[in-house]
C-alpha positions in Angstrom: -13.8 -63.5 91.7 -12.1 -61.5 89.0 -9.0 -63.0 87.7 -6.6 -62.9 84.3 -6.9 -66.2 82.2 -3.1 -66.9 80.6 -3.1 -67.0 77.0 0.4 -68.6 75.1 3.8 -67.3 75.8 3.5 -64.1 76.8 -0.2 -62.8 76.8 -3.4 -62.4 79.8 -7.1 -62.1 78.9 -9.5 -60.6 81.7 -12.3 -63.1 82.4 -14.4 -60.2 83.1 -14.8 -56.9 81.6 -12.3 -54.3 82.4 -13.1 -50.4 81.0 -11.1 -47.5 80.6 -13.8 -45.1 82.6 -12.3 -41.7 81.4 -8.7 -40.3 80.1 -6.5 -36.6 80.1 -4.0 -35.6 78.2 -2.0 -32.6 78.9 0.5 -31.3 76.6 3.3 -28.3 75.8 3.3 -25.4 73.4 5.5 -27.4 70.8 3.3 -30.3 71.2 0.4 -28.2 70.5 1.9 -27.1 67.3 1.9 -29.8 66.1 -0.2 -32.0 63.5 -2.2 -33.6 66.5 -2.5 -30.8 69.1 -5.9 -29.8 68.7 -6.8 -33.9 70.1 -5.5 -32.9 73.4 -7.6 -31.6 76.5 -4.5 -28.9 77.6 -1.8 -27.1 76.1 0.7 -25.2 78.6 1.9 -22.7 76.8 4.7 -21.7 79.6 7.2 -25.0 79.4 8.0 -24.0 83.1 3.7 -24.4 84.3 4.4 -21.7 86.8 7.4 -23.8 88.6 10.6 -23.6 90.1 12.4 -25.6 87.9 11.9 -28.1 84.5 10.9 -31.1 87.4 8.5 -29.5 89.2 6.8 -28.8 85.7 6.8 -32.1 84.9 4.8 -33.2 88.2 2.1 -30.5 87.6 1.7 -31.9 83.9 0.7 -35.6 85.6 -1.4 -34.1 88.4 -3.3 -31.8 85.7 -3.8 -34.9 83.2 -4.5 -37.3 86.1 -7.4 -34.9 87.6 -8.8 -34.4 83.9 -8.9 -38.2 83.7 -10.8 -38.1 86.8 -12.9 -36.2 85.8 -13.9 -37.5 82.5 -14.9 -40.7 83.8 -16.9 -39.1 86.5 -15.3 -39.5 89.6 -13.1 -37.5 92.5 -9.9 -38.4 92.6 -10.5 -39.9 96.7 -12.3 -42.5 94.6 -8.9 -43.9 93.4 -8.2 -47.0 95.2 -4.3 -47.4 93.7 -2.3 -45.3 91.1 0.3 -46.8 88.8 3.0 -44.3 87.7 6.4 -43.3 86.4 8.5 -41.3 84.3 12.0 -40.8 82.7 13.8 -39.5 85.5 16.1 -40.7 88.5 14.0 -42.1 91.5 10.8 -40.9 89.0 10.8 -37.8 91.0 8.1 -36.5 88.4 5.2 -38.6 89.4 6.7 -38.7 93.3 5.9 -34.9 93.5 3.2 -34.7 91.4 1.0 -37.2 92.0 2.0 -37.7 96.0 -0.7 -34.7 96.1 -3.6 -36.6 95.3 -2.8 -38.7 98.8 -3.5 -41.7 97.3 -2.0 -45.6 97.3 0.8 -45.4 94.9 3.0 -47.7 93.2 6.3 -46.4 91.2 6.8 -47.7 87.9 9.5 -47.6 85.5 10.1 -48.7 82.0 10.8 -46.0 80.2 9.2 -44.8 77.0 6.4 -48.7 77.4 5.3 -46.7 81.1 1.7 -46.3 79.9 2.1 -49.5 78.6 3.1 -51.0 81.7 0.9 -49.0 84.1 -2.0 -50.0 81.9 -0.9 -53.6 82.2 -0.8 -53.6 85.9 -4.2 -51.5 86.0 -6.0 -53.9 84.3 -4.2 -56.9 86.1 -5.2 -54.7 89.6 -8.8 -54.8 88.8 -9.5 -57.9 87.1 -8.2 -59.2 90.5 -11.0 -56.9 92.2 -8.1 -54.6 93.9 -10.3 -51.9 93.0 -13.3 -50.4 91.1 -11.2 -47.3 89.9 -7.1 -47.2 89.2 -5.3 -44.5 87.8 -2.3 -45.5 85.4 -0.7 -42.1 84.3 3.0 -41.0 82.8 4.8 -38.2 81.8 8.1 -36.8 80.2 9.5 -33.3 79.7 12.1 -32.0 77.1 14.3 -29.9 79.3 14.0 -32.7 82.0 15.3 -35.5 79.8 17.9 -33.2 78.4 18.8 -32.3 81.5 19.2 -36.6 83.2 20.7 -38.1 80.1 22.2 -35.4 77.3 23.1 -32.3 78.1 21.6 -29.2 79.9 20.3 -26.5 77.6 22.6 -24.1 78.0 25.0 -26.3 76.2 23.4 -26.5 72.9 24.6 -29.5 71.8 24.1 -31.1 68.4 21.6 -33.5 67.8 22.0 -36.3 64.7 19.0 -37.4 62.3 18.8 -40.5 64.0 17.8 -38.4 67.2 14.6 -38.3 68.5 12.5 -34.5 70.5 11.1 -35.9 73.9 7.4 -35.1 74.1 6.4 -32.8 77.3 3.2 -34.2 77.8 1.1 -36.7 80.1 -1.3 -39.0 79.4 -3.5 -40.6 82.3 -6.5 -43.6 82.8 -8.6 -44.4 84.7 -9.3 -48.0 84.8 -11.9 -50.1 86.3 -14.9 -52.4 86.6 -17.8 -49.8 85.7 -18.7 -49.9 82.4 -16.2 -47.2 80.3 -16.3 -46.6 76.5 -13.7 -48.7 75.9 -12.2 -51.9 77.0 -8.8 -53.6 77.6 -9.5 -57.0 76.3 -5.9 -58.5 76.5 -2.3 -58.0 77.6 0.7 -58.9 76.0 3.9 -58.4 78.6 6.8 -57.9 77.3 10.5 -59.1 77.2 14.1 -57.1 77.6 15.5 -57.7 74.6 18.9 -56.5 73.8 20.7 -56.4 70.2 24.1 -54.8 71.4 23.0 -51.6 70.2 24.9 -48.4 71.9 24.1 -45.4 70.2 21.5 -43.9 72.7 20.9 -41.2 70.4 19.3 -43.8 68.0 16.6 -45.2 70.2 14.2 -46.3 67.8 17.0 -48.6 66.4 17.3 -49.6 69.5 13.7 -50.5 71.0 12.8 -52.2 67.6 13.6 -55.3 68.3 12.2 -55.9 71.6 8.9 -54.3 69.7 8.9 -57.2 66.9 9.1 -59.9 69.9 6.4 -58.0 71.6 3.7 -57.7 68.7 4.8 -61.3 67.0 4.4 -63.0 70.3 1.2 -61.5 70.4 -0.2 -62.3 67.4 0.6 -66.2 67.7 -0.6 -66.0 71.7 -3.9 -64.5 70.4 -4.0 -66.3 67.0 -4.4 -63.1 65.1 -3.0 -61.5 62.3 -2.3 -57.6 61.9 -5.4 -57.6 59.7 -7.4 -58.2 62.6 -6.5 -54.5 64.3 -7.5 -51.2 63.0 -4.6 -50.0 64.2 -1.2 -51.4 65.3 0.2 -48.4 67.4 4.1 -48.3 68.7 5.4 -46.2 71.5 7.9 -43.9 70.0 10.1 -45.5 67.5 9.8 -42.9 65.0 11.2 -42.6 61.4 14.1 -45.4 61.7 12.6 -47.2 64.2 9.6 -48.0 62.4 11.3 -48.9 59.3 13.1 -51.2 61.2 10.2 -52.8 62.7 8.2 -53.3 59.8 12.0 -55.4 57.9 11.8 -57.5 61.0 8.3 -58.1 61.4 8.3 -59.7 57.6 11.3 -62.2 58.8 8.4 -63.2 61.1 6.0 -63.8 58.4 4.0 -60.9 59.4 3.2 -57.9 57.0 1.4 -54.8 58.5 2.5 -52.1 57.4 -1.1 -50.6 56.1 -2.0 -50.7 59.7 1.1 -49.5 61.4 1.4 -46.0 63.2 4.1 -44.9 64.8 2.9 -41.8 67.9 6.7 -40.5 67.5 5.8 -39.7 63.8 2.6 -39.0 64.5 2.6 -36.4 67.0 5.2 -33.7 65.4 6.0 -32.2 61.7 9.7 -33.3 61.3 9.9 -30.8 58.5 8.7 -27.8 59.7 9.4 -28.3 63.5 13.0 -30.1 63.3 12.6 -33.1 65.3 14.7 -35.6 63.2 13.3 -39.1 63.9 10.7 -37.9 66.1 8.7 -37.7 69.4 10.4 -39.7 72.1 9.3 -40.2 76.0 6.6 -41.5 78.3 4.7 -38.6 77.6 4.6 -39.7 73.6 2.2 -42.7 73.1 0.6 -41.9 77.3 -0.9 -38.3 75.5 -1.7 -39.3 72.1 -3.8 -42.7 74.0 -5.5 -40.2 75.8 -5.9 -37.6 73.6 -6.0 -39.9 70.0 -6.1 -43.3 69.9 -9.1 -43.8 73.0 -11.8 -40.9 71.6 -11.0 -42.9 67.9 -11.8 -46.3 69.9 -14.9 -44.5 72.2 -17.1 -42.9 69.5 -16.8 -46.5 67.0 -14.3 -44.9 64.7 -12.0 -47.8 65.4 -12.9 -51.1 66.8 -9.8 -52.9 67.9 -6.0 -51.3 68.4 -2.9 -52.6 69.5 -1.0 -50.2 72.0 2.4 -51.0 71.9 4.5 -48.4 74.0 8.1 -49.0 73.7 11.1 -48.4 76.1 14.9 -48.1 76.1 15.8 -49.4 79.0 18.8 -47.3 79.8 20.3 -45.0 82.7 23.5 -42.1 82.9 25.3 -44.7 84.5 24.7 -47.3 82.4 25.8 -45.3 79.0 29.0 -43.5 81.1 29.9 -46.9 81.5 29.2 -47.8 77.8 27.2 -50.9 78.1 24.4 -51.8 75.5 20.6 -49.9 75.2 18.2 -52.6 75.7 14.6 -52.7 74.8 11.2 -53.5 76.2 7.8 -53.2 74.7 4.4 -53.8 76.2 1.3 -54.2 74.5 -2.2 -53.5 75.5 -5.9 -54.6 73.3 -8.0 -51.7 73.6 -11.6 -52.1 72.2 -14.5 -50.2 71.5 -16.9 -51.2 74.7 -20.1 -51.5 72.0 -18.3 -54.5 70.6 -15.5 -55.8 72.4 -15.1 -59.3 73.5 -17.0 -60.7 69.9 -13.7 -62.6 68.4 -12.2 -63.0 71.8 -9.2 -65.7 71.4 
């Protein structure tokens, strides 16, 4: 039987292989713009994708990225035994009425910006367990539809500081499984709330730093590794202060990586010429540029070994109205090229 083997603290390594079989990434016009948009497989130019209303887009951005996965790695989506999912909003409405369409087993995930991290997690946990030979993990997030849960609507207009970050409109989606894919998940590193006192929700980065040094240091003394050892070492969405903030508390941990640090709230917009002050922000962030960067760098050997590291303020309306604290949560995920994966394995 196929089962996890515990590794340190914090950290799981499947006994048996376990493959990302194909990937989507769907993306808006802004996103397009940007410095990585020609990775991704769609850009939307209308932000509305033909809908009602800013929700409704954000479901048809999972279900388009979620069939494209499907596709890539070969399969119809009836072949989907379970789907892991979530988003940014209340009840995450945007994968409930998106995703519902596909009719399949569905479980409801949230944790904020780390989602893909988390659904990925689970995926791999799912199958190593033999749940199933194919499971979807998929997020998304939408600019007007965060604006509109936890700032203000657009109509408003409202100011935003340099410590602010854009959210991504974009999805990213998986499909994970048993087959043989072109690139593995050779370990798991869950992560842990961790909560500095921090209140400025407009500075999550500063925020979700933190809980992404415990995350990656825990790792690397679970696994035995140093940051050497990765390609890449890839957060969620802590963007221009976040990252700075990381890489300060990393070296109080004895660890030094900033040659292999990249940040996929820097990455994925031009701060200068597309004013987006600190950065990308939102599931959709690090779930599009896995699918659309960091998995086609691992599939054709460009990269060996990356550490995904989404990251997630773990915060609601009601609990900033009520002025408690943002939290933080990271979660962090091996990915490997499949031609040599599972050579150094701790």
């Amino acid at each position: 039987m196929r089962k996890m083997q515990t590794l340190g603290k914090q950290s799981m390594v499947p006994e048996e292989p376990v493959y990302i079989q194909g990937w989507g990434s769907v993306v808006g016009k802004k996103e397009g713009e940007g410095p990585m948009g020609a990775c991704f497989d769609e850009i939307e130019e209308d932000p509305v994708l033909g809908a009602e209303n800013w929700e409704g887009a954000e479901s048809r951005l999972q279900l388009l990225a979620a069939r494209k996965a499907a596709e890539r790695a070969g399969i119809s989506t009836e072949e989907i035994r379970m789907i892991f999912a979530g988003d940014l909003l209340a009840q995450s409405i945007a994968s409930s009425f998106g995703i519902g369409r596909l009719d399949r087993p569905v479980y409801g995930l949230f944790g904020a910006c780390s989602t893909m991290g988390e659904a990925l997690s689970l995926a791999a946990l799912a199958v190593a367990a033999g749940a199933g030979e194919h499971v979807l993990a998929l997020t998304s997030s939408h600019f007007a539809t965060a604006e509109k849960e936890f700032r203000f609507p657009l109509e408003y207009g409202s100011q935003r500081p340099l410590s602010a970050s854009w959210t991504v409109t974009g999805s990213g989606a998986c499909v994970v499984g048993s087959d043989a894919g072109p690139v593995k998940i050779t370990g798991i590193t869950t992560g842990k709330i961790t909560d500095y006192g921090l209140k400025d929700s407009q500075n999550m980065g500063a925020c979700m730093a933190p809980a992404t040094c415990q995350t990656i240091s825990t790792h690397l003394r679970d696994f035995g590794r140093s940051p050497e050892d990765y390609d890449r070492i890839i957060t969620g969405d802590l963007g221009y202060v976040g990252q700075q903030i990381l890489l300060d508390l990393m070296e109080e941990e004895g660890f030094l990586m900033g040659k292999v640090h990249e940040d996929c709230g820097i990455r994925i917009f031009d701060r200068e010429t597309q004013d987006t002050h600190a950065g990308g922000s939102g599931c959709g962030c690090s779930a599009s540029l896995l699918a659309g960067w960091i998995l086609p760098q691992l599939a054709c050997g460009q990269w060996k070994r990356v550490l995904f590291v989404p990251t997630g303020a773990l915060m609601s309306r009601v609990s900033f109205y009520e002025g408690n604290s943002v939290p933080g949560i990271a979660q962090a995920v091996v990915l490997e090229t499949a031609q040599d994966a599972g050579k150094e394995e701790a």
